[in-house]
C-alpha positions as CSV (number, residue, x, y, z in Angstrom):
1,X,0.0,0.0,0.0
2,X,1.2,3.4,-1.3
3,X,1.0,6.8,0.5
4,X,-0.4,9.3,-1.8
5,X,2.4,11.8,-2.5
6,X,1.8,15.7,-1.5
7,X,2.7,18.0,-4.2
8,X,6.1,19.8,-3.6
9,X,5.0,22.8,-5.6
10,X,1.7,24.7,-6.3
11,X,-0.5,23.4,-9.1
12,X,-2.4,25.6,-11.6
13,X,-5.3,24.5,-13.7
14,X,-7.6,26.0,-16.4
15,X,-11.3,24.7,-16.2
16,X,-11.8,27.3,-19.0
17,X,-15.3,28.0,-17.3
18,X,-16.9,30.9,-18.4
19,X,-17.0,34.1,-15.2
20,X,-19.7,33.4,-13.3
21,X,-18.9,36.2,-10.8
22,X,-20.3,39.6,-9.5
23,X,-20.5,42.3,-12.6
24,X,-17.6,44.6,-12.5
25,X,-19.6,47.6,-13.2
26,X,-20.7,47.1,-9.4
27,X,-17.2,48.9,-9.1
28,X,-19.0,51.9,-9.6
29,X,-20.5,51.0,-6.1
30,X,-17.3,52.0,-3.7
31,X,-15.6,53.8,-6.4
32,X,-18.2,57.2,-6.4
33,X,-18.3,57.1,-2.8
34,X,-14.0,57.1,-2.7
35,X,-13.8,59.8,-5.1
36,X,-15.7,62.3,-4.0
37,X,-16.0,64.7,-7.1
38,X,-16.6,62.1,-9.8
39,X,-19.6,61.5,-11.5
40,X,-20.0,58.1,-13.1
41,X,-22.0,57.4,-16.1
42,X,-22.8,53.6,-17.0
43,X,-23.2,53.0,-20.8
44,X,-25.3,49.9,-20.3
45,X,-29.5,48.7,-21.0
46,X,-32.1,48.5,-18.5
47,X,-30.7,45.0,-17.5
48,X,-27.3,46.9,-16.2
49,X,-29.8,49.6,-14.3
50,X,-31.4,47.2,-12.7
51,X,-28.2,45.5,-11.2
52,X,-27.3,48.9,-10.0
53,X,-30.2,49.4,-8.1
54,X,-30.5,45.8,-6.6
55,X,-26.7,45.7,-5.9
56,X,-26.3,49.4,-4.4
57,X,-29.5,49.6,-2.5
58,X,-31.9,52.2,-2.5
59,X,-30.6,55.6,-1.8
60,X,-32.8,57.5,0.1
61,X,-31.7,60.3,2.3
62,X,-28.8,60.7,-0.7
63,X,-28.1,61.5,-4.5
64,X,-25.7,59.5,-5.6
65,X,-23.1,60.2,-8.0
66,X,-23.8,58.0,-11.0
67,X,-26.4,57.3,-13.3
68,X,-27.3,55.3,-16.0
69,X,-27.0,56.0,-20.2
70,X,-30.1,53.7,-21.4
71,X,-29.5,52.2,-24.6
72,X,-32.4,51.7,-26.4
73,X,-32.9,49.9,-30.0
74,X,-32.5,52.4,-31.8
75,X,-29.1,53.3,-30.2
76,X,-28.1,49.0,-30.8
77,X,-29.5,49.1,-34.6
78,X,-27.0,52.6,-34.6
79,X,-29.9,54.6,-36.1
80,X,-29.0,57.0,-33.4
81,X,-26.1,59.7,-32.7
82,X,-24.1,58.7,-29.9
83,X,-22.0,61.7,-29.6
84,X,-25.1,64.4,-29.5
85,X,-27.1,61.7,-26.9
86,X,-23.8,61.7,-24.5
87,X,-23.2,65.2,-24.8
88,X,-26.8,66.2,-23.9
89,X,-26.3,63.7,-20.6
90,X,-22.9,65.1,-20.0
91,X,-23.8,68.8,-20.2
92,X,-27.0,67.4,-17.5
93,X,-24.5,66.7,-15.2
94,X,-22.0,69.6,-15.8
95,X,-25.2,71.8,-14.8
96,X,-26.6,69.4,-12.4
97,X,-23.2,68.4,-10.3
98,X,-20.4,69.8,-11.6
99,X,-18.0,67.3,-10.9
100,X,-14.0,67.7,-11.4
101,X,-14.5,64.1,-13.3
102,X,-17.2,62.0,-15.6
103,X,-15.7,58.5,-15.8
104,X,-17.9,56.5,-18.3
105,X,-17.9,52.9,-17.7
106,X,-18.6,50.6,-20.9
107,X,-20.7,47.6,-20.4
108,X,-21.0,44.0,-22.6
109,X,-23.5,46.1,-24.9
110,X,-20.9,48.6,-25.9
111,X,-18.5,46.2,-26.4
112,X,-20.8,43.9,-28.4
113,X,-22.3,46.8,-30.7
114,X,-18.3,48.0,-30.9
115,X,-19.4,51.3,-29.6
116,X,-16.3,53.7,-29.9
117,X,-16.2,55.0,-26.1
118,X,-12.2,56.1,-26.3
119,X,-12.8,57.9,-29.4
120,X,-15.6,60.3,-28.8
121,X,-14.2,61.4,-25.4
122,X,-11.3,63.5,-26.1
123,X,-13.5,65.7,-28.3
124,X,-16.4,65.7,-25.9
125,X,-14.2,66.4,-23.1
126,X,-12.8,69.5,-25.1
127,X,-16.0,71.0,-25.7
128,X,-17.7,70.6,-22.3
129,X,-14.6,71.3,-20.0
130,X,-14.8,68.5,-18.0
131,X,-12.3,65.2,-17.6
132,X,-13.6,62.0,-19.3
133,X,-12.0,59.1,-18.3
134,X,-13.2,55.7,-19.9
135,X,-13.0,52.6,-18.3
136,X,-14.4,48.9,-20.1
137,X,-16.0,47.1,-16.9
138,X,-17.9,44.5,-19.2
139,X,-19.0,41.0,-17.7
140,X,-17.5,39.6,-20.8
141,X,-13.7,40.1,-20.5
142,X,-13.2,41.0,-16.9
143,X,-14.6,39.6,-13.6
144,X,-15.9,40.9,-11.0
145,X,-13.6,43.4,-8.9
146,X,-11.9,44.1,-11.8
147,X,-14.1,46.7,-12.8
148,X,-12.0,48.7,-10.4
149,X,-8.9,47.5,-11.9
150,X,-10.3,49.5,-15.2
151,X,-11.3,52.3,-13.8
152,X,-7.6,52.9,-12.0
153,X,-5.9,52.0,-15.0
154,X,-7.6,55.1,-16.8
155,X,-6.8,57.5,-14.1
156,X,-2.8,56.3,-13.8
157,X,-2.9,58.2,-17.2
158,X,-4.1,61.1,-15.8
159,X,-1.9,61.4,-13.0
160,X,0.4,64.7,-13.2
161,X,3.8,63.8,-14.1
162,X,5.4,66.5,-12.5
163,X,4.2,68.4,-9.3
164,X,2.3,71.6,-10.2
165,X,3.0,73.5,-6.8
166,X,6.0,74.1,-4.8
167,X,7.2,71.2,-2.6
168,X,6.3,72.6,0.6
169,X,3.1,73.7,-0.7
170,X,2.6,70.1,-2.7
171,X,2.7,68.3,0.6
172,X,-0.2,70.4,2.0
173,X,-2.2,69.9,-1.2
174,X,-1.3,66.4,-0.6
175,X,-5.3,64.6,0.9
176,X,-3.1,62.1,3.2
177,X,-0.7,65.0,4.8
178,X,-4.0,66.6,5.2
179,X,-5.7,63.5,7.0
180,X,-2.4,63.3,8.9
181,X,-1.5,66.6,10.0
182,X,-5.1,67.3,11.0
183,X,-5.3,69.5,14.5
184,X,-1.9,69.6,14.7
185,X,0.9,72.7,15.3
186,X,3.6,73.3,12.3
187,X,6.4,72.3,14.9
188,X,4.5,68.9,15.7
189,X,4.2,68.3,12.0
190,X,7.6,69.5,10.8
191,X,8.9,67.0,13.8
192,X,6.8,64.5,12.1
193,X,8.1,64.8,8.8
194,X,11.9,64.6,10.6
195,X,11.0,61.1,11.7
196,X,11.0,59.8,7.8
197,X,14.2,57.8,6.4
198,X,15.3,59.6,3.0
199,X,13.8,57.1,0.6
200,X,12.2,57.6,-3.3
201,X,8.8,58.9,-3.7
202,X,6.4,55.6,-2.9
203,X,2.4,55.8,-4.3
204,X,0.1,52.7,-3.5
205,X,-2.7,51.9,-5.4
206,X,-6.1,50.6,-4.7
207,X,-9.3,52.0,-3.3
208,X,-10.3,51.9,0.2
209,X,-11.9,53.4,2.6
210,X,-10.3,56.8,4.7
211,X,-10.0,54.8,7.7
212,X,-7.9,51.7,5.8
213,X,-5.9,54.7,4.3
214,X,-4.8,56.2,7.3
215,X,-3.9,52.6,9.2
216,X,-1.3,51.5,6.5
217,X,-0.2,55.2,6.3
218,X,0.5,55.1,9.7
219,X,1.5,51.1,9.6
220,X,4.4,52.7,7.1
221,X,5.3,55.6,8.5
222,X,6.3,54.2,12.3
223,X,9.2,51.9,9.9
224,X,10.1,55.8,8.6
225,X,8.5,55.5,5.4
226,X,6.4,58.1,3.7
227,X,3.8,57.5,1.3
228,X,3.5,60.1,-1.6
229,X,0.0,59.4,-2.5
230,X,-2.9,57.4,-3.1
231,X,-4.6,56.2,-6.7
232,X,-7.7,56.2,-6.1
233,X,-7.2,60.0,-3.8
234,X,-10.4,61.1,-2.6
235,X,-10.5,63.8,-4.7
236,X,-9.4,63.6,-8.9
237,X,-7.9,67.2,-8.7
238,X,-5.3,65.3,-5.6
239,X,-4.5,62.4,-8.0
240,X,-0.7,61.6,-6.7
241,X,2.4,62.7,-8.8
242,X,3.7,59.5,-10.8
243,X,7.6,60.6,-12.1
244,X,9.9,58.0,-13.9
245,X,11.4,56.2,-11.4
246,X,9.0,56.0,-8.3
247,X,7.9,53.3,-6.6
248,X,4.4,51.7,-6.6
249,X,2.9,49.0,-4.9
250,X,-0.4,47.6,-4.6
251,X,-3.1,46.8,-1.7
252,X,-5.3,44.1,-4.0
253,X,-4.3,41.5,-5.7
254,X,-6.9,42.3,-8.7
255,X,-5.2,45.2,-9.8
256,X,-2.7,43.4,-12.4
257,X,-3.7,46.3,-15.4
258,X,-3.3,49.2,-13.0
259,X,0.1,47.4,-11.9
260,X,1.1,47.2,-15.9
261,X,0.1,50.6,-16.7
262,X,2.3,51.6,-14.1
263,X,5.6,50.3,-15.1
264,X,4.8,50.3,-18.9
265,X,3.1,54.0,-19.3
266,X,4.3,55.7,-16.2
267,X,7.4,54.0,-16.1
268,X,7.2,53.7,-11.7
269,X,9.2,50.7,-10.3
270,X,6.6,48.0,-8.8
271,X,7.1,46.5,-5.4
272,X,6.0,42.9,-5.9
273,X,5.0,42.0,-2.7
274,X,2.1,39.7,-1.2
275,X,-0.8,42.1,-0.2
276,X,-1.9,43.6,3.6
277,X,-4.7,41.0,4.3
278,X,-4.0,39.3,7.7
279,X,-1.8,39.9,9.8
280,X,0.8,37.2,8.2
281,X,0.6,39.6,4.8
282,X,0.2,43.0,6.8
283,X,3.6,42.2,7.9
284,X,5.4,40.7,4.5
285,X,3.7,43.5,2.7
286,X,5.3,46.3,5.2
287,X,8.2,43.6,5.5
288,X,8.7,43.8,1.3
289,X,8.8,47.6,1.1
290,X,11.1,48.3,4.0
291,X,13.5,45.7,2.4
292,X,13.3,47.8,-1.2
293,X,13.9,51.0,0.6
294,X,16.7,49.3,3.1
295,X,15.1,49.7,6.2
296,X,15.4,47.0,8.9
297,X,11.7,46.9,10.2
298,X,11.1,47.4,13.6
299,X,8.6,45.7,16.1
300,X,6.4,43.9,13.5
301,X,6.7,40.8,15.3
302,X,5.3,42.5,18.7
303,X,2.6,43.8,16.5
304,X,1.6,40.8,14.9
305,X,2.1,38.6,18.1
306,X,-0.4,41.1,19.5
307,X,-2.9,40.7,16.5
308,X,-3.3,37.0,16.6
309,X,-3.3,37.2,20.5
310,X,-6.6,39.4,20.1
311,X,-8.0,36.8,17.4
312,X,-7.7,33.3,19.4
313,X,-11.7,33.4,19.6
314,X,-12.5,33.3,16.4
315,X,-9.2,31.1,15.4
316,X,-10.4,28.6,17.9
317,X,-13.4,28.0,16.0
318,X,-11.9,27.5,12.3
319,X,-8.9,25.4,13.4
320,X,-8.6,22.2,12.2
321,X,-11.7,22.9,9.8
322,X,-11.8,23.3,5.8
323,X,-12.7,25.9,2.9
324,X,-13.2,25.3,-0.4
325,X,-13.5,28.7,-2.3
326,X,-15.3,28.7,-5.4
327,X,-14.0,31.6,-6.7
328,X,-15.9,35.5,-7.7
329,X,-13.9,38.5,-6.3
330,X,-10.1,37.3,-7.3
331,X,-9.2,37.6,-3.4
332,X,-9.3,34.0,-2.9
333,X,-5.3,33.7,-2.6
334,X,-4.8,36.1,0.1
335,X,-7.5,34.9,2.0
336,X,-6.7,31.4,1.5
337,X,-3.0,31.9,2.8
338,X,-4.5,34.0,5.8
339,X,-7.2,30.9,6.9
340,X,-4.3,28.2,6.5
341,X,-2.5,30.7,9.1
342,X,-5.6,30.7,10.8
343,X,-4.9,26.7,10.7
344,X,-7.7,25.5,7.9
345,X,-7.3,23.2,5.7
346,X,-7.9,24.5,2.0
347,X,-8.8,21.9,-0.6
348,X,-9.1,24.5,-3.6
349,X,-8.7,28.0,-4.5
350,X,-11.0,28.8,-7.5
351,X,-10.3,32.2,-9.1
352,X,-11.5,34.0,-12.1
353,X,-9.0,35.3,-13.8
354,X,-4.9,34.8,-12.2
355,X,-2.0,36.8,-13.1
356,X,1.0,35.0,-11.8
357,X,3.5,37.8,-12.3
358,X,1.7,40.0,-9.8
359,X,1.1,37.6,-7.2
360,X,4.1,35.9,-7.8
361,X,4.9,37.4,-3.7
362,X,1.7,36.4,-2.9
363,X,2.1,32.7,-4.2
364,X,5.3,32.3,-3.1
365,X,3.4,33.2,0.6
366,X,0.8,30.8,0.1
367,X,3.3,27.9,-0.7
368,X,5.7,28.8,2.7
369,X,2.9,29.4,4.8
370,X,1.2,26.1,4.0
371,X,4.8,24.6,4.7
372,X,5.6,26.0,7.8
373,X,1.6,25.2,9.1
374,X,2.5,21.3,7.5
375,X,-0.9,22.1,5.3
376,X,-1.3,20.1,2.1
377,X,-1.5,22.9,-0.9
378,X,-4.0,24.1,-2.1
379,X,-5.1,23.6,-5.5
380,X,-5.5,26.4,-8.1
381,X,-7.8,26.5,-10.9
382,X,-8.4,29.3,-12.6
383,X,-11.9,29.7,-14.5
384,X,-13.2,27.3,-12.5
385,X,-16.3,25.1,-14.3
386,X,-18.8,25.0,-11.3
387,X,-20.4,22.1,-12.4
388,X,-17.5,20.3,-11.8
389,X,-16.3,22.3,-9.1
390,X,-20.0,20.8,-7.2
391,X,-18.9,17.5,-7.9
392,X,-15.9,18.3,-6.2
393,X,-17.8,19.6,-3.3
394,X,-19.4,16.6,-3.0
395,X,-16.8,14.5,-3.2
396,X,-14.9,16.5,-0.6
397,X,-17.6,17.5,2.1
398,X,-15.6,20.6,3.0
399,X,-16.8,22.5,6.4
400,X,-17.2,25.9,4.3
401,X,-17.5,26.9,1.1
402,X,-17.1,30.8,0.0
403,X,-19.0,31.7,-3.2
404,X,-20.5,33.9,-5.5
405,X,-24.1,34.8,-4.6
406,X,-25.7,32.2,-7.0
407,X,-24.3,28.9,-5.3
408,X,-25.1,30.0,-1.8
409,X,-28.5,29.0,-1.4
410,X,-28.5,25.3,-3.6
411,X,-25.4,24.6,-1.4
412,X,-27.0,25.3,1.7
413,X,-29.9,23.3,0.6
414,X,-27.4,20.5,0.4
415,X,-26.6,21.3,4.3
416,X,-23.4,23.0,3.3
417,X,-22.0,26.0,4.8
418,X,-21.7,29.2,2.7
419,X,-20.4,32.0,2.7
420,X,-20.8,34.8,0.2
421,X,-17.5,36.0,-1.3
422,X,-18.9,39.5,-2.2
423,X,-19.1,40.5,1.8
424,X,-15.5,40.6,1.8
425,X,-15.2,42.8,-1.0
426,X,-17.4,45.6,0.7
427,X,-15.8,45.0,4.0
428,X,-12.9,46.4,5.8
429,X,-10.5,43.6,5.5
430,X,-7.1,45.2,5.0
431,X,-4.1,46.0,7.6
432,X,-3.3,44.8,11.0
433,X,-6.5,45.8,12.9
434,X,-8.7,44.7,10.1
435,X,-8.3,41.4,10.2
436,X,-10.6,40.5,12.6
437,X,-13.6,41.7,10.7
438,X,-12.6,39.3,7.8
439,X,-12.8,35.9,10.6
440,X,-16.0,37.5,12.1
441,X,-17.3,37.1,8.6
442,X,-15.6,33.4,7.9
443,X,-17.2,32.5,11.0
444,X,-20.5,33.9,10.8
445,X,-21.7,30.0,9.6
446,X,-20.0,28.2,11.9
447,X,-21.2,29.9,15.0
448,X,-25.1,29.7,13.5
449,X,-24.6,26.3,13.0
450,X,-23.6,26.1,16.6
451,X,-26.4,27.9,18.2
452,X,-28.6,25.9,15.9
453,X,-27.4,22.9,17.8
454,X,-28.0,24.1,20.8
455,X,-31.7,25.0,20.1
456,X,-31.8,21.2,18.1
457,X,-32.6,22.3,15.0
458,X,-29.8,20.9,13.1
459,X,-31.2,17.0,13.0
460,X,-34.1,19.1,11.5
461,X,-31.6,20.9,8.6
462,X,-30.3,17.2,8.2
463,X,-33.8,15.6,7.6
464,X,-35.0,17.9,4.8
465,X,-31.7,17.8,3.5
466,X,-32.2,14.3,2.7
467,X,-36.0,14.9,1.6
């Protein structure tokens, strides 16, 4: 009798499935609220307003800052002008809102009728005054956070390459100096800025929310390190300077075509490292930059000692358990490595879409934490077929399975624990003091299925299961 072999190396597989995740234009969702004097204008049908309005909630004490550019048949047959239609919706919102930015955001019909998006918004953006940034968010080429991805990719163009102020006078225009410095005296912040190590210009890019900002800010600045800037900034008039030369790294490990306009149009310097989810990547990621800059880190491992101290509750309860993620939001890596830290066993690691270049640090995590936690790896399969991915399930009887929203409910019919992989997106999940939020969610199932025990119900969820 033979002992099955572990792999001694990660394996990759291509289901070829088609993306059965999340629309991307839901980007539009976080990405208004982050940039605060954007408008956003969805080129899409009544299908893609609908979405909107079931995935963003009804606004009610609030106008939001996007709409919707209805295509109707006579725009699809092309009996109709789009220019003189776009115009008359962008000259709306010019009167109505007056934003510093419109970003228009192409959906599968605009792509399918080969409507020309990048070619009518130069001129329009001459004649109305306004930026027009295009981004494609279309179900058919990207998944589902990638939508973002799009949109940040546009506005790396637009960054200035060359700082319009004076320095001193830069740094005050500068949204994080601002969020920083609030309250305080000149002499407290010119001792602050004394307490940075002489290093080149650093900009990170991905959007989240102020208070996220400010915690890896601050995470960065107690090893001396200053960051330049933000892309997304809260504001498109505070976009960060990008210069040849500077250094870039990222927060989410969707962001591979904001990463390659980067280096290729902006010509910045990439940090490859594995991204601030947990406190085992909070610390490589702060770990990675300090090494590029050659700064010996200090008191990470107190900090991180104290992180998992304050998560043993939660840890308690997924240790020794499984996942199987089906893959939606392109996250699954990160987390994955973070819940084998957690001490879960992970049978597979769907994801849409994988570029292995930009999570090479992030891989190369995931394969030395599942070592040093003497975890079986993971397998990887990117464009997962969920048919077969069910079978799997199955087969496998994992104790949780984080999906899309579609899967949830026939799985839990099955008497299978879900979780729904789109929470994470909208949640707070980055940076040292974050984590915690991202096991409250992973064991939101676990403990239900507990106190259903308790109240007896669960040989009741077991008997219509069978039915």
């Amino acid at each position: 009798m033979t002992v099955a072999q572990q792999p001694e190396a990660l394996s990759f597989e291509c289901e070829t499935g088609n993306y059965h995740t999340f629309c991307p234009i839901s980007c539009v969702a976080w990405l208004y609220q982050k940039i605060e004097d954007s408008f956003f204008l969805v080129i899409g049908t009544k299908t893609c307003g609908y979405f909107l309005q079931n995935a963003m909630g009804v606004m009610i004490f609030a106008e939001p800052r996007y709409a919707m550019a209805e295509l109707e048949e006579g725009d699809i047959s092309a009996q109709l002008n789009d220019y003189e239609e776009l115009k008359r919706l962008c000259l709306q919102i010019k009167r109505d809102r007056n934003p510093s930015v419109i970003v228009w955001i192409g959906t599968c019909t605009t792509e399918i009728i080969k409507t020309d998006l990048e070619g009518l918004a130069p001129k329009l953006e001459s004649e109305i005054g306004i930026p027009i940034v295009v981004a494609r968010a279309n179900g058919l080429d990207y998944a589902f956070t990638q939508g973002e991805d799009t949109v940040l990719a546009a506005m790396a163009n637009r960054c200035p390459d060359k700082a319009p102020v004076a320095e001193t006078e830069k740094s005050e225009r500068n949204a994080i100096a601002k969020l920083l410095n609030f309250g305080k005296k000149k002499e407290d912040v010119a001792q602050d800025e004394s307490e940075y190590v002489d290093h080149p210009p650093l900009v990170l890019f991905g959007s989240l929310p102020d208070p996220v900002v400010t915690q890896l800010t601050l995470e960065l600045k107690k090893q001396g390190i200053k960051v330049s800037g933000w892309l997304p900034a809260k504001r498109f008039t505070e976009l960060p300077v990008l210069e040849e030369g500077y250094y870039v790294a990222g927060v989410n490990p969707f962001l591979s075509r904001t990463a390659t306009t980067l280096m290729r149009r902006r010509k910045c310097k990439l940090i490859s490292a594995p991204f601030p989810i947990g406190p085992d990547g909070t610390r490589a990621w702060i770990e990675k930059i300090c090494s590029v800059f050659g700064i010996a880190p200090k008191g990470l491992d107190e900090r991180e000692a104290q992180i998992w101290a304050g998560l043993e509750d939660y840890v308690k309860l997924i240790r020794g358990k499984s996942v199987f993620f089906m893959g939606d939001n392109l996250l699954e890596v990160s987390q994955a490595r973070f819940l084998i830290r957690c001490g879960m066993t992970v049978h597979e690691i769907g994801i849409p879409y994988m570029d292995k270049r930009y999570q090479a640090a992030e891989l190369a995590l995931l394969e030395k934490t599942c070592q040093e936690m003497n975890s079986p790896l993971p397998r990887i399969v990117e464009k997962p077929d969920n048919y077969n991915q069910l079978q799997r399930i199955y087969e496998l009887k994992p104790d949780l399975v984080i999906t899309g929203m579609a899967h949830a409910n026939p799985l839990e019919a099955r008497g299978i624990n879900t979780k729904w992989s789109v929470e994470f997106t909208f949640a707070q999940i980055h940076g040292f003091t974050n984590a915690r939020d991202m096991l409250e969610l992973v064991t939101r199932p676990l403990r239900r299925n507990n106190n259903l025990k308790d109240l007896g119900w669960d040989k009741l969820v077991r008997e219509e299961a069978k039915i």
